[in-house]
C-alpha positions as CSV (number, residue, x, y, z in Angstrom):
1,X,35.9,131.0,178.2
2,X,38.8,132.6,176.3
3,X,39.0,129.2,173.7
4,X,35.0,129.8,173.1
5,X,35.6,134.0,172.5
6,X,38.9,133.8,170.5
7,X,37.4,131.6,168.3
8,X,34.3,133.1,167.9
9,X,32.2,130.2,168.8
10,X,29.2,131.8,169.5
11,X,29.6,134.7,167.8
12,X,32.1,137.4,166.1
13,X,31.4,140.5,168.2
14,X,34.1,143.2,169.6
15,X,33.1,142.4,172.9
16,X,34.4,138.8,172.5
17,X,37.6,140.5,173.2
18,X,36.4,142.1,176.8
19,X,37.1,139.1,179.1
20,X,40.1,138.6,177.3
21,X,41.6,141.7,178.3
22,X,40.5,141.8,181.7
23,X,42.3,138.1,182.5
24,X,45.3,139.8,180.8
25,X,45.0,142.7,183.2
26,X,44.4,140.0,186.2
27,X,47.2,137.8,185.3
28,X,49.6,141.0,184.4
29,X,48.7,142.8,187.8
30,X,49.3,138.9,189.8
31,X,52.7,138.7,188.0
32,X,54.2,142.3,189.0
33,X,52.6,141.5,192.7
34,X,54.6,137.9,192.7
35,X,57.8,139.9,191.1
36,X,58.1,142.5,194.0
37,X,56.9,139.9,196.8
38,X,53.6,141.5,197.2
39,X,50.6,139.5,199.0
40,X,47.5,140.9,198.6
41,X,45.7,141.2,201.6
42,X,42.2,140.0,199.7
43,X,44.2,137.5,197.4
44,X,44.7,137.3,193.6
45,X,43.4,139.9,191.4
46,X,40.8,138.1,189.4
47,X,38.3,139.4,186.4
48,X,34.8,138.7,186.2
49,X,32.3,139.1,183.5
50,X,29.4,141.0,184.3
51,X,26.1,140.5,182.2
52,X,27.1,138.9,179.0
53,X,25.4,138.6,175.6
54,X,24.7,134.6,176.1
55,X,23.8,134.6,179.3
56,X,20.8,132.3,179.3
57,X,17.7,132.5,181.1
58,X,15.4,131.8,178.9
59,X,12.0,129.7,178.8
60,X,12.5,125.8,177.7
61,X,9.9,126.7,175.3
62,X,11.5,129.5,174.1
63,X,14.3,128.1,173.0
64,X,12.5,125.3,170.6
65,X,13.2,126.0,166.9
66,X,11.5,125.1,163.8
67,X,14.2,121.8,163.8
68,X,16.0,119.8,166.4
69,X,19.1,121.4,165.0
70,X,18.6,124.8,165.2
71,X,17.5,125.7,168.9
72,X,16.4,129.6,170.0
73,X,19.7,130.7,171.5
74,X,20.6,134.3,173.8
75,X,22.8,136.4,172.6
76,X,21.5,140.4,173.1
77,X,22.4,143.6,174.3
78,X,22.6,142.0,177.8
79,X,24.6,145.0,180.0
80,X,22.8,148.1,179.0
81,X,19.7,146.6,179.3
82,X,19.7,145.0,182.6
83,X,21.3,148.6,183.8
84,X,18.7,150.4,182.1
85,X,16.1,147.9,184.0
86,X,18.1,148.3,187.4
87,X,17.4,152.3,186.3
88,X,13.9,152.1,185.6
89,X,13.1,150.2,188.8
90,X,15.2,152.8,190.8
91,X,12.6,155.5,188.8
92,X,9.7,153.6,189.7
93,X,10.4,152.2,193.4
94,X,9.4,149.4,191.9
95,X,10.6,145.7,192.7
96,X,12.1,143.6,190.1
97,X,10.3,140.1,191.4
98,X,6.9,142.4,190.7
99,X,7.6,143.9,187.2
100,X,7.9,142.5,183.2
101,X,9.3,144.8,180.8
102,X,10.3,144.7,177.5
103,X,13.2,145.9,176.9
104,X,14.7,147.0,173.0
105,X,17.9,147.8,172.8
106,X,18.7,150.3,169.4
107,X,22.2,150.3,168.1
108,X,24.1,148.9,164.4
109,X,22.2,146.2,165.9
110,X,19.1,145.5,167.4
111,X,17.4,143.3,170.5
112,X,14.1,143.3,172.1
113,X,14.4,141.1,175.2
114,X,12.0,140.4,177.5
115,X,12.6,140.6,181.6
116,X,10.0,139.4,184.3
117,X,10.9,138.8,187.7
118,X,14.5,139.5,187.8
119,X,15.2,137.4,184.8
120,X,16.0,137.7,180.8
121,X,13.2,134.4,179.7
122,X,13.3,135.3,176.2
123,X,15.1,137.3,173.7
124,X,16.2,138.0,170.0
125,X,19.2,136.9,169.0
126,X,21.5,139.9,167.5
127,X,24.3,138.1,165.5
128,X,22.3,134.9,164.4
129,X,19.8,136.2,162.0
130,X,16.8,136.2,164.7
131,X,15.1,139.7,164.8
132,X,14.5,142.7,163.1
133,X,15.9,144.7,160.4
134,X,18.6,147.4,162.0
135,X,21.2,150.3,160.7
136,X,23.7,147.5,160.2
137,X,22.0,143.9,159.9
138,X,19.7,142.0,157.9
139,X,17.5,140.5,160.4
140,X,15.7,137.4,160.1
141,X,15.9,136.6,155.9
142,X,13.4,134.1,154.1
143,X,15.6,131.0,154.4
144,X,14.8,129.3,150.8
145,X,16.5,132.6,148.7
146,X,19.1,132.2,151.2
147,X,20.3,128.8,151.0
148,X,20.1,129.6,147.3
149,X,22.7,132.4,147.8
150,X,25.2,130.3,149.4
151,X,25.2,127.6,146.7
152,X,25.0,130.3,144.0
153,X,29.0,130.7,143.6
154,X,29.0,134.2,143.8
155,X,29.7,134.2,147.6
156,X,32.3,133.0,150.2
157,X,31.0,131.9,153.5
158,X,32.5,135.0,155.1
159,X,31.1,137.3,152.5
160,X,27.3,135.8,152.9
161,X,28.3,136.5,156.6
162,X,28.8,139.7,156.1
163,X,25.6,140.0,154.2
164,X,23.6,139.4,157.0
165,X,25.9,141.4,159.8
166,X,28.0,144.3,159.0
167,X,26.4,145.3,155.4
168,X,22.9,144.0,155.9
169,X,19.9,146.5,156.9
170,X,20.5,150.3,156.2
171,X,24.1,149.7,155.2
172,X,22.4,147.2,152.2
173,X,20.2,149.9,151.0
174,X,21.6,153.1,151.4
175,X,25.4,152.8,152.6
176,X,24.9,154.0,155.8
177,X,24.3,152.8,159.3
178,X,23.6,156.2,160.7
179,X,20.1,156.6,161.2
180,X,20.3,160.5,161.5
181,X,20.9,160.1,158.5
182,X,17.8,157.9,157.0
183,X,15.8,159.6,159.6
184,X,16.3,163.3,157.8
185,X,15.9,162.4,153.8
186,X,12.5,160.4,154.6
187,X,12.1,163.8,156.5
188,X,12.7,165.2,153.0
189,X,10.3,163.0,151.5
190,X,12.4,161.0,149.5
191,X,10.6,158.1,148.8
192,X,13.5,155.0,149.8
193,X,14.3,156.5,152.7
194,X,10.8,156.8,153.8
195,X,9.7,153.5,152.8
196,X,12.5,152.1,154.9
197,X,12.0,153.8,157.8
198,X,8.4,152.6,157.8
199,X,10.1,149.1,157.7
200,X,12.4,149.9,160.5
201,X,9.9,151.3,163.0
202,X,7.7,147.9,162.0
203,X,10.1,145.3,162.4
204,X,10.9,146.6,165.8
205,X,7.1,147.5,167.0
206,X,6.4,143.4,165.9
207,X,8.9,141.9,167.8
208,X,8.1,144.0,171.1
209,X,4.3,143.0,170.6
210,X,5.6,139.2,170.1
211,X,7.6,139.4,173.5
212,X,4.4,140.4,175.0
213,X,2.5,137.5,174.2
214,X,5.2,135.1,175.7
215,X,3.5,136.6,179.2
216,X,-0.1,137.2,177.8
217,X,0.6,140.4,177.0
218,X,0.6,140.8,180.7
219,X,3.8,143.7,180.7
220,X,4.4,146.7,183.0
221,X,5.7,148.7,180.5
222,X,7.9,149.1,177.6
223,X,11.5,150.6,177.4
224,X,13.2,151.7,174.6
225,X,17.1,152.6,174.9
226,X,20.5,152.4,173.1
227,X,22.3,155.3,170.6
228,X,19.2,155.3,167.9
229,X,16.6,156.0,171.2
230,X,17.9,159.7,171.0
231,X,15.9,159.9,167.2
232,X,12.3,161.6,169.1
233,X,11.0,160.5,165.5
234,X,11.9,156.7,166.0
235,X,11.0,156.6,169.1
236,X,7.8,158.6,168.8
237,X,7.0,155.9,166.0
238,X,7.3,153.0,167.6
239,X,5.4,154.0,171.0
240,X,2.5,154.6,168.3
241,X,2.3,151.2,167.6
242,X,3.3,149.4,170.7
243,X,1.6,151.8,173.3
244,X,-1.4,150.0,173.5
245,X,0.6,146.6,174.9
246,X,1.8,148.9,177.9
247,X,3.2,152.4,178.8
248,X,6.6,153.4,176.8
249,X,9.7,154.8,178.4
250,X,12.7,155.8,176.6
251,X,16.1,155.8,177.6
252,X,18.5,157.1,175.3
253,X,22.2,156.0,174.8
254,X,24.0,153.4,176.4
255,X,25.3,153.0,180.2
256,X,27.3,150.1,179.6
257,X,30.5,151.7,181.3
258,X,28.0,152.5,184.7
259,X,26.8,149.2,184.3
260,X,30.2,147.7,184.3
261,X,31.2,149.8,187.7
262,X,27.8,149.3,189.2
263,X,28.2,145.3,188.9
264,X,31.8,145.7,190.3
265,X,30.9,147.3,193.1
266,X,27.7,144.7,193.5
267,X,30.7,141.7,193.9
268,X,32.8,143.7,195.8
269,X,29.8,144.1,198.2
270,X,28.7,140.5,198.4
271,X,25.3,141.6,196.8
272,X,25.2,139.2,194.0
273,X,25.8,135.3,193.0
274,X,29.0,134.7,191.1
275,X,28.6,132.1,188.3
276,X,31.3,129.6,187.3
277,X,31.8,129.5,183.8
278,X,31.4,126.3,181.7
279,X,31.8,125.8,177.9
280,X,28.5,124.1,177.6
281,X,26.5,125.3,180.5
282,X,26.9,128.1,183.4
283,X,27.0,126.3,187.2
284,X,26.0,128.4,189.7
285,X,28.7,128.5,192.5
């Protein structure tokens, strides 16, 4: 696990750098234990991972591309929105086994995953082009102009890159990823900003109605959460255009600290499976 995040393997993301740190902190807190003759009374201290991006539970179907060699892979906003879920079911009294949501996340990036039964079995893909438009990434881009782009000679690898993640989406067109921002001058009327946010609101409504139709549109409701959630104008938006799929709750901001403590606390108690991790696959243990 820590060859496949330092190299960025399946992504360059901060949170490559999590589990990293925590088998630091296991391996530091085991040394100073072994230096003063300590034996833990529950044995090593050992990190886990709890709800990562590429955790994969998706459909076989879902994960067919256009070509052999690019499959549909996971890789979304995984640990707020399964706490968000485990919220909304605690809400509802509702059962996870019983209930399908669609979940969008709303950050610099943006995922719309979609959960029935306990389980993630389909899902954009934030940092490999898949999805929509968002404060800080491109989205999915017409592949023929951009193949042209990288043989054009005007742009490294890296640079393309960082087309497409980091200066892609609002960054491309205005300079900013804050969507306070975009959200008051199309308030103002000015024309960019409005015709953008139009964009913004439909890229995300069209992938939540296309997670829909993965279960026959047959979803208990629709949640949106992350930092951008707390804009009543986005969010207003978009459950005009998706409300008619199912009912839309919104929960603003991210619990992804909660959610960390709330699945330590599950291992602790025994409640949950722990997965052993493998490079090319994740074996149940």
């Amino acid at each position: 696990m820590r060859e496949v995040l330092a190299t960025s393997r399946d992504g360059n993301h901060a949170c490559n750098l999590s589990a990293i740190i925590g088998d630091d902190i296991a391996n530091e807190i085991n040394a100073i234990r072994e230096k003063k003759g300590i034996t833990p009374r529950f044995g090593p201290c050992v990190a886990y991972v709890a709800d990562p991006p590429m955790a994969d539970e998706m459909l076989p179907e879902c994960h067919v591309g256009g070509i052999p060699e690019f499959p549909r892979k996971t890789l979304f906003h995984a640990l707020n929105t399964r706490a968000i879920m485990r919220q909304y079911l605690r809400d509802t009294g509702r059962k996870a086994e019983d209930t399908t949501a669609v979940i969008c996340h709303m950050g610099g990036g943006v995922t719309i995953s979609l959960h029935r039964g306990g389980r993630v079995i389909d899902t954009s893909h934030g940092l490999g082009g898949d999805g929509p438009i968002t404060p800080e990434r491109a989205g999915c881009c017409p592949p023929y102009p951009l193949i042209d782009m990288c043989f054009s000679g005007q742009y490294s690898k890296q640079e393309i890159k960082k087309k497409l993640i980091g200066k892609g989406g609002a960054v491309a067109y205005f300079g900013t990823n804050d969507m306070r921002v975009i959200v008051q001058r199309a308030k103002e009327g000015l024309p960019d900003y409005v015709v953008f946010m139009k964009a913004f609101v439909l890229n995300i409504a069209k992938y939540i109605v296309a997670q829909a139709a993965v279960v026959d549109g047959k979803v208990d409701v629709i949640i949106l959460t992350g930092g951008v959630a707390y804009s009543k104008d986005i969010t207003d938006a978009i459950t005009r255009k998706v409300e008619w799929v199912a009912p839309v709750r919104v929960y603003p901001g991210e619990n992804e600290l909660n959610s960390l403590a709330e699945n330590g606390y599950i291992i602790l108690a025994g409640d949950t499976k722990i997965h052993t991790y493998n490079k090319d696959r994740i074996i149940e243990d």
